[in-house]
N, C-alpha and C positions, 0 to 999 in steps of 0.2 A: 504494500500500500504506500504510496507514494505521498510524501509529505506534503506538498502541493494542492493534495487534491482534497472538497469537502467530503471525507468521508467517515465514515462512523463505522467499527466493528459491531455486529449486535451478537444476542446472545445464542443464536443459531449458527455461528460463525461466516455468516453472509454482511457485505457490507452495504452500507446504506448509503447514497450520494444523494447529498442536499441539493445538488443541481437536477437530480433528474432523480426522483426518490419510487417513482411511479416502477423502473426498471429495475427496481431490488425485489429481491425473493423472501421478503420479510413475511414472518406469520404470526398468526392471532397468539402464539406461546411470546413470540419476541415481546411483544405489544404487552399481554396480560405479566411479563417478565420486568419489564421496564416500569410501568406502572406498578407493580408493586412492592419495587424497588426506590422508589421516589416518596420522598415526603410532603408533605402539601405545605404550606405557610411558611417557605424556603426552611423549614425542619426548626421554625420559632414556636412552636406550640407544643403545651404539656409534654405530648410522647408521641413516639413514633407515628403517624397517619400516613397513611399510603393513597397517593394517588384511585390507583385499583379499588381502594374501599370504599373510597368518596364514591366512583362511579357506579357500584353495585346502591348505593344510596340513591342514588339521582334516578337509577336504572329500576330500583324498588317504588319509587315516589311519582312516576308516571307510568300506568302500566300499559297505555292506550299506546307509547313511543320507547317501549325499555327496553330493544337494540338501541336503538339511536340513544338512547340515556347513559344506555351501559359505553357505548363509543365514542361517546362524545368531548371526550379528553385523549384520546387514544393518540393522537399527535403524540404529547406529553413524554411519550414512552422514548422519542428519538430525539425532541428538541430540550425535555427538559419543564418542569415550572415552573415558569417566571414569577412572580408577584406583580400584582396588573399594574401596580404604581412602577415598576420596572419598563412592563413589555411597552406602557405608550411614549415611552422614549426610546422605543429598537421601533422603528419601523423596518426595518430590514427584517429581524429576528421577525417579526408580524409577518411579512412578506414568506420569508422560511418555513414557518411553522403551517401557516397558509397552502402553500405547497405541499407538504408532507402528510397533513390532514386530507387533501383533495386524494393524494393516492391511494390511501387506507381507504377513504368513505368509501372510493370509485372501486375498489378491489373489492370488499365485502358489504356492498349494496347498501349502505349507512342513507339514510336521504338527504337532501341538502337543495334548499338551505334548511338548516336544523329545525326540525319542530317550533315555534315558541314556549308549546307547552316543557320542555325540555329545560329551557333560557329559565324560565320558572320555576320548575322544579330545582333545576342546579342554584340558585337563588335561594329558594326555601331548605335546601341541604348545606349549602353554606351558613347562612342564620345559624342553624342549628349546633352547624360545629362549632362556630364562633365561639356560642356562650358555652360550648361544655369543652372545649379546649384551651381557649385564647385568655389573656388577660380579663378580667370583669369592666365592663364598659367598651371591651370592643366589638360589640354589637349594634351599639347605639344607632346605627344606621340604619337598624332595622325596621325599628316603629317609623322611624324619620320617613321612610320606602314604604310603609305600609306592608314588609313582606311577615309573612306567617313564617313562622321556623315550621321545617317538618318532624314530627313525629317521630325521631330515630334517636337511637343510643348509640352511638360513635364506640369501638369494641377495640380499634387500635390492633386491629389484629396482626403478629407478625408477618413479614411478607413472604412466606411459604402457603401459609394459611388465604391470606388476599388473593394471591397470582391463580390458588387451586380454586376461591370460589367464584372469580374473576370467568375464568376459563368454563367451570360448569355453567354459570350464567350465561356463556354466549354458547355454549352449545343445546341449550335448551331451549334460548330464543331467535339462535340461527338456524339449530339443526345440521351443524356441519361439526363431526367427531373432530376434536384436536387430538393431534399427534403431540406427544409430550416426550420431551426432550427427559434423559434419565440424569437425575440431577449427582452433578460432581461434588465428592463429600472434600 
């Protein structure tokens, strides 16, 4: 691999290029492996949260869109989470990420543009984490929003345990068996 070049090793050992992410061989293990490998709140809150878990929430909280819930962070898995007060000063990183999501949605039939109902649920799943992870008072934006927190208990679960319910989740709502990588002790 060429220093040169954007590209990323994933955990399948196929690589990923930012310039053209559509022509990698990346699978729904890399993705459900990355995300639950990532911590949410750049890894500032209580304890460990995993990308992966969030979306199994977001993915529980609309049932009418819970592919599109469960994938709708699935970028994440290659680019990384930003903290939003970061990403709108990368327009490029926005442009990237942008990118990389397009080839995932378009590979495993994600719809786009995203649900609303989605935008909202991931809205009322964030609320929720807020106040049971975050500082007290970093919520405050929520009544200010008028958003409902939803109804979940954030489990913090280690990311073996995320990645395994990540992956039955999409194969119960995709229908397509994951081939699972035997994991390196």
């Amino acid at each position: 691999m060429a220093a040169d070049k954007p590209r990323i090793m994933l955990r399948s050992g196929v690589e990923l290029d930012f310039l053209d992410p559509a022509s990698c061989d990346f699978t729904i293990e890399d993705i459900a492996h990355g995300l639950s490998m990532l911590c949410r709140y750049a890894g500032q809150c209580r304890d460990f949260y995993s990308v992966a878990e969030h979306c199994l929430y977001v993915s529980d909280a609309v049932p009418e869109h819970a592919f599109a819930a469960l994938m709708h962070d699935a970028a994440e898995a290659f680019v990384g989470d930003i903290t939003r007060p970061l990403k709108q000063m990368l327009p490029q990183y926005k442009a990237i990420e942008l990118a990389v999501e397009e080839a995932i949605f378009i590979r495993y039939g994600v719809p786009r543009p995203m649900p609303r109902a989605v935008k909202q649920a991931d809205l009322a799943v964030l609320a929720a984490e807020q106040a049971q992870l975050m500082p007290a008072g970093t919520d405050r934006w929520v009544r200010a929003a008028g958003i409902r927190p939803a109804r979940i208990r954030v489990a913090c679960m280690p990311p073996a345990e995320a990645k395994a319910a990540f992956l039955e989740r999409f194969e119960a709502l995709h229908g397509r068996t994951v081939d699972r990588l035997t994991e390196v002790a």
